[in-house]
C-alpha positions, 0 to 999 in steps of 0.5 A: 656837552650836556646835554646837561639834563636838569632832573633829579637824583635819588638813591633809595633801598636798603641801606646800613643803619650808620649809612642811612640817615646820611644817604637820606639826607644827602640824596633826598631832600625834597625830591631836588639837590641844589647841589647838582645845580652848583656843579651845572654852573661850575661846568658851564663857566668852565665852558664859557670861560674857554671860548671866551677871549681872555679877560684881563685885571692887572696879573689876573686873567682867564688864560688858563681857562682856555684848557679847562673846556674839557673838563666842564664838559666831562662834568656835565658827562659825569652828571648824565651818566650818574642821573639818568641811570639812577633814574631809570634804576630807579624806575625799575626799582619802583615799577618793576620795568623801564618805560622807554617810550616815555622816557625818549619823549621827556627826552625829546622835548627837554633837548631838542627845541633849543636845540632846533632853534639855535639850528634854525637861526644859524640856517638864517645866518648862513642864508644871509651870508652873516657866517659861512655855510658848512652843510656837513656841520648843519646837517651833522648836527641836525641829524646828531651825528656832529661829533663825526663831522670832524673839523674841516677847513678854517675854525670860522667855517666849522665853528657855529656847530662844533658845540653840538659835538656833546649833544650827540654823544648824549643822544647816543648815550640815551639809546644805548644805556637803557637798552643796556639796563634792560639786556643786563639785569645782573652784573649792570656795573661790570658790564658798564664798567667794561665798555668804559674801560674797553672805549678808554682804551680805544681812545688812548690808543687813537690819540697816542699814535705817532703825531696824532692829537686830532680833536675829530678823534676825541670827540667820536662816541665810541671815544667819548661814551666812557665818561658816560659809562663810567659814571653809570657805573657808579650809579649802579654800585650805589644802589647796593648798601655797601656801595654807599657806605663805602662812598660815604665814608671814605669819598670827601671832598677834601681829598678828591678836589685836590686830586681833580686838580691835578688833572686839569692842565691841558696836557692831562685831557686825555687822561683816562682818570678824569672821567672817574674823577669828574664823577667822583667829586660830584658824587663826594659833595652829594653824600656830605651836603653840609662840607663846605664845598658842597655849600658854596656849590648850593649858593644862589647865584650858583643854583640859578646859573645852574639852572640855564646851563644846558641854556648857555651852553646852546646860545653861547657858541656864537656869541662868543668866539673872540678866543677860538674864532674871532674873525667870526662876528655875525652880530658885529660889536655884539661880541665884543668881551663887555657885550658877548657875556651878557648877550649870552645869559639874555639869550639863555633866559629868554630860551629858558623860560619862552622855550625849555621850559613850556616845553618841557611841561608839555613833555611830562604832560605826554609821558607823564613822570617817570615815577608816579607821584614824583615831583616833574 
C-alpha cells in the first residue's frame, strides 16, 4: 500500500456552466479535502483490521475483516493513482511542463524516512534475534523491489517486510506515470486505459492457472500496477468538461457503495472490476460533498485517522500479527489484541510528527511546491 500520499486534489479548466459551481465546490475547497482523508481511514482500518487477531463482542466480531485487506489497499491504489496524475496535469496545465526532479524529491522525503526507519529498526530486531532474519525481504524492500521477493518459508519468517510489497508498486508507479504523461500529450486516457486492461488481463491469466492462487503472483507491479492505471485514467478524463459532468451527474454514492459491496468477499479479490470501483467511490464522494456518505467520510475522527495512515500502515506490520503470524511476538505482551492497537497509533503519532512531518517540509523547502502559490 500506499504508499498512501497525503496531498491535495484539484480539478480546474473549463467546465459546463450546470457542472461547474459543482465541480468547485466539490474539488476546491480551500486547496484541501477532508473527504480524502475519511477514505485513508476507511483504507487503513481495513488494513488494520485484517492483520489484526479477531476481536469479538458477543455474535460481533471482525472475522470478516480479515478478507478485506486487499480492498484497503486498492483504496489507497485508487487515491495515488487519481491524485498524483491530477497533480501533475495539473502542473502542466499550469506551467506548461512537468518538473520531474522536484517532483521525485517531495516524493523521496514523504515516503521514504519512515520508511528507512521502521527498516532500521527491524535490522536491530533480527541482530538481537528478536525476529527471524530474511536477507531477501530486508534487502527487497530496502531496494523497493519487495513485491518480487515473494513469500519464502514460514509467514513468521517473511512477515515484518511482506507490508512493503505496495511501497514498491508505488515506487514503480511514480517512475513510470510521468514519464508516460510526458511521452503522450494526446490520447493520455487511452493509453493509461490499455496498459491497465493489458496488466488485468495478465493477472487473471496468472492467477486463473490451474491450482494457482499464489499471493507472489498478485503482488508483482506488472500484476498490480492496474489499480494505479486505471484510476489515472480517470484522472485524465476528468479534466475534459464533459467528463466531469458525466461524473457528476450520473456517478453517486447511493449506487456505487452497494456495488462496491459486492465485490468485497475474499473470493472476488481478484475481480478485475475492483480497481474501477475502488476509484469510482471515491471519486463519487469527492463531486457530491454534501451526500451523506461523504460527511461521515469528513468527521474528525476519520480526518485524523487519515492523516496517520501512511503512519500506521508502516508501523502496523509488527505490531500486530496475532491473526496471520502469531507466533511472531518481538515485543512480547506487546501484542497482545488490548495493547497491539494502541501500541500502533503511539507508533504512527510519534513517526507522524518527529519524522514525516519535519521531513516533509523540509522536501517542499528543496523542491519548492509543485504549483506556486499553492498551499504545501
Amino acid at each position: 500500500m500506499g504508499a498512501m500520499p497525503c496531498i491535495e486534489f484539484t480539478i480546474v479548466g473549463n467546465m459546463e456552466p450546470q457542472t461547474a459551481p459543482k465541480v468547485d465546490a466539490a474539488l476546491r475547497v480551500g486547496g484541501y479535502l477532508p473527504t480524502l482523508d475519511g477514505w485513508r481511514a476507511v483504507a487503513i482500518l481495513a488494513v488494520l483490521l485484517a492483520h489484526a487477531p479477531t476481536l469479538r463482542l458477543g455474535r460481533i466480531s471482525t472475522a470478516q475483516f480479515h478478507f478485506a485487506g486487499d480492498f484497503g489497499v486498492e483504496i489507497f491504489f485508487a487515491l495515488s493513482g487519481l491524485l498524483i496524475c491530477t497533480r501533475l496535469l495539473e502542473e502542466e496545465r499550469l506551467t506548461g511542463s512537468l518538473h520531474l526532479k522536484n517532483f521525485y524529491i517531495r516524493r523521496l522525503f514523504r515516503i521514504q524516512p519512515p520508511a528507512l526507519a521502521y527498516l532500521g529498526l527491524m535490522a536491530v530486531l533480527m541482530l538481537l534475534h528478536r525476529i527471524p532474519v530474511f536477507k531477501p525481504g530486508f534487502f527487497g524492500a530496502l531496494l523497493l523491489v519487495r513485491n518480487y521477493v515473494g513469500v519464502v518459508g514460514p509467514i513468521e519468517s517473511v512477515w515484518s517486510t511482506a507490508h512493503y510489497w505496495s511501497l514498491s508498486v508505488e515506487e514503480h508507479f511514480y517512475l513510470f506515470l510521468p514519464s508516460l504523461l510526458l511521452v503522450t500529450r494526446r490520447f493520455r486516457a487511452s493509453v493509461l486505459f490499455g496498459l491497465g486492461l493489458l496488466s488485468f488481463a495478465w493477472r487473471l491469466y496468472l492467477l486463473h492457472q490451474p491450482g494457482r492462487y499464489d499471493f507472489a503472483d498478485r503482488i508483482r507491479t506488472d500484476t498490480s500496477i492496474c489499480f494505479l492505471f486505471i484510476p489515472s485514467c480517470i484522472a485524465v478524463l476528468l479534466q475534459d468538461a464533459r467528463g466531469r459532468g458525466w461524473a457528476v451527474r450520473y456517478l453517486r454514492a447511493w449506487w456505487v457503495v452497494p456495488v462496491t459491496l459486492l465485490f468485497l468477499p475474499d473470493h472476488f479479490a481478484i475481480h478485475p472490476f475492483r480497481g474501477i470501483i475502488a476509484s469510482g467511490v471515491v471519486v463519487a464522494t469527492l463531486l457530491h460533498p454534501k451526500a451523506l456518505l461523504s460527511r461521515i467520510l469528513e468527521t474528525t475522527p476519520l480526518r485524523f485517522i487519515g492523516r496517520l495512515s501512511y503512519s500506521l500502515y508502516i508501523w502496523q506490520e509488527i505490531l500486530l500479527t496475532g491473526y496471520f503470524a502469531p507466533k511472531l511476538r518481538p515485543f512480547g505482551a506487546l501484542h497482545q489484541p488490548l495493547l497491539a492497537w494502541p501500541a500502533v497509533f503511539v507508533a504512527a503519532l510519534l513517526s507522524y510528527y518527529l519524522l514525516e512531518r519535519p521531513a516533509v517540509r523540509l522536501g517542499h523547502r528543496i523542491a519548492g511546491s509543485a504549483v506556486k502559490g499553492r498551499p504545501q
